[in-house]
N, C-alpha and C positions, 0 to 999 in steps of 0.2 A: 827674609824668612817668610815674609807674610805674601812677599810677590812669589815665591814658590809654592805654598799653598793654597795660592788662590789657583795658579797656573795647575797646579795638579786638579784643581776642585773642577775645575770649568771642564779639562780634559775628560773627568770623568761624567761629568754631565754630561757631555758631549758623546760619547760611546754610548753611556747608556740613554740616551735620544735615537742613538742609530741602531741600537737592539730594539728597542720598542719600536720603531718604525714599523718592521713588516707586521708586527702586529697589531697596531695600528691601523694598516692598510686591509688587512683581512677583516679585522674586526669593520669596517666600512663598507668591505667589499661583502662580507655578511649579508649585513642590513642591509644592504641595496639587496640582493639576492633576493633575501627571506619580502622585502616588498615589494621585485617584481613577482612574486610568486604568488603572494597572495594576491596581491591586483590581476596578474593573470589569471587562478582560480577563479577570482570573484566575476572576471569578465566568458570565461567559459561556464561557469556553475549557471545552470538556465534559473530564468526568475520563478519558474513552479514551485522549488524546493523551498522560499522564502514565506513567510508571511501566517497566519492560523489557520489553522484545519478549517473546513465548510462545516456547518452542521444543518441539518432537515427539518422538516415541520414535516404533523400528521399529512396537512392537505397534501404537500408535493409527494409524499409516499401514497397516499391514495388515487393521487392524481398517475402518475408512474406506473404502480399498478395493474392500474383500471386500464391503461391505456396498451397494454401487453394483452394479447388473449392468452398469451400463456401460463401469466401470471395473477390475472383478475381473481381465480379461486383460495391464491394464497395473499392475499392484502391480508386479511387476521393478521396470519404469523410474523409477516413484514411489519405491521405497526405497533406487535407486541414487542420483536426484536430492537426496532429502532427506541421505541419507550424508553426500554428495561435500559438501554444505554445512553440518557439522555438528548435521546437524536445526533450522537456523533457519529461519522463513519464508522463502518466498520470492518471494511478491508481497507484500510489505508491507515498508513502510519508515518507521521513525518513526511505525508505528500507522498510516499509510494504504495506499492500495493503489496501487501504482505504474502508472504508465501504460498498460505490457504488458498490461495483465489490461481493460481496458475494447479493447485495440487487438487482442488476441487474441478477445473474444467478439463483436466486430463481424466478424471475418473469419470465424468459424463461423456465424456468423446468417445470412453467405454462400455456405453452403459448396454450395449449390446449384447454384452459378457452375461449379465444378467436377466437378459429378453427384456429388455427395456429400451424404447425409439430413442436415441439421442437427437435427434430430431424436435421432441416434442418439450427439451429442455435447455435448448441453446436457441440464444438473442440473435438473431439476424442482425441485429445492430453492433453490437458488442463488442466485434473485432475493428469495425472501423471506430469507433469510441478508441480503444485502448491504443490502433495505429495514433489519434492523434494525442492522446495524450505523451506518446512519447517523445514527438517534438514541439509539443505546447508552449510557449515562452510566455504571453502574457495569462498573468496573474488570476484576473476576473474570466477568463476563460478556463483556465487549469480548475480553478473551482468548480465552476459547473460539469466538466466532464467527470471531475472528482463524484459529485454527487448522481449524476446520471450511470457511472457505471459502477458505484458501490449500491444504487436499489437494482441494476439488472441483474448482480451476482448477486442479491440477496434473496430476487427472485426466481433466478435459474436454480440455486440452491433447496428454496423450498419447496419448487415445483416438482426437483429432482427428489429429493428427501419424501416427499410427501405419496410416492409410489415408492422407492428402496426400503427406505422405514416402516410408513405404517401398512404395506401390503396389496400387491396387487398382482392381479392374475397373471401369469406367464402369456403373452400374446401369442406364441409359437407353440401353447400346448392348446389344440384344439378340443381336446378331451377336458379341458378345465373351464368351458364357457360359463356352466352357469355356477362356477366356484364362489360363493362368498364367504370375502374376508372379511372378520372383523376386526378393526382399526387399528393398532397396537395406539396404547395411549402418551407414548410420547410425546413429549412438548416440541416441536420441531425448533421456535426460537431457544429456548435453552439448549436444545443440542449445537444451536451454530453459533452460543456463546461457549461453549465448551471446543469447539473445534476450534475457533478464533482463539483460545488460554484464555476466556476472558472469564471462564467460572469451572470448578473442578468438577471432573466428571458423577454423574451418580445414576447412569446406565450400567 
């Protein structure tokens, strides 16, 4: 009696050994999967996306600045901007560049639309900056372009802003030369903390 019960017990161990098997083997063949995956991820994920944001000091935004002619008249709004945000980036999020900054240099490339030179508010630099940041791999590199092309959009911005906003003569109306505007008083850095979501609007 007892050598038939054991013969039955072991039989059924034995079957169900060979049902759990395939699962078993998937459950193995999983995990091998799920970590060639991630290993593969982690070896195509470039090393830019890793590591803490950059952040600024007064002098490198005044320095930056100053060294643009197109931007030297807006260092103000640039150093008030960068302040009021503890000197962090502020088109880059997570190492990329947030939406703003592709939605803002499409509307300069227009600014023609509104008798405005686009010319006189795009970086000659700027495109080769952003060509390289987008195959940047090492680290201490990716930061520096980080901060060199988050003060040229902060600059082309205010440069742009600073004729759209607060008023400036139509160059194509000849009949407007000796038009003077008075200023609108708009704060240009709180507007490109509101255009960024970074404060609610109160325009």
């Amino acid at each position: 009696m007892r050598l038939n019960l054991r013969f039955h017990f072991l039989t059924f161990a034995f079957w169900l050994g060979l049902l759990s098997l395939p699962m078993l083997l998937a459950s193995c063949g999983g995990s091998g999967d799920q970590t060639g995956t991630s290993t593969a991820g982690a070896i195509k994920q470039p090393i830019a996306v890793a590591g803490p944001a950059p952040r600024l000091d007064s002098l490198y935004i005044i320095r930056a600045m100053q060294a643009n002619a197109h931007f030297k008249a807006q260092e103000r709004w640039a150093r008030k901007f960068y302040r009021e945000r503890g000197f962090r980036l502020g088109w880059f999020k997570d190492h990329q560049l947030v939406p703003q900054a592709e939605t803002m240099l499409g509307v300069i490339a227009k600014a023609k639309d509104d008798g405005l030179d686009p010319k006189k508010y795009q970086d000659s630099g700027l495109p080769k900056l952003l060509a390289e940041f987008k195959t940047v791999q090492d680290s201490a590199r990716r930061n520096q372009l980080e901060r060199q092309i988050d003060v040229a959009l902060s600059g082309t911005y205010f440069s742009w802003a600073s004729d759209y906003y607060r008023g400036v003569a139509n160059p194509r109306d000849t009949k407007n030369d000796a038009w003077k505007v008075k200023h609108n008083k708009i704060k240009l850095d709180r507007a490109l903390l509101t255009i960024l979501r970074e404060r609610e609007s109160t325009y």
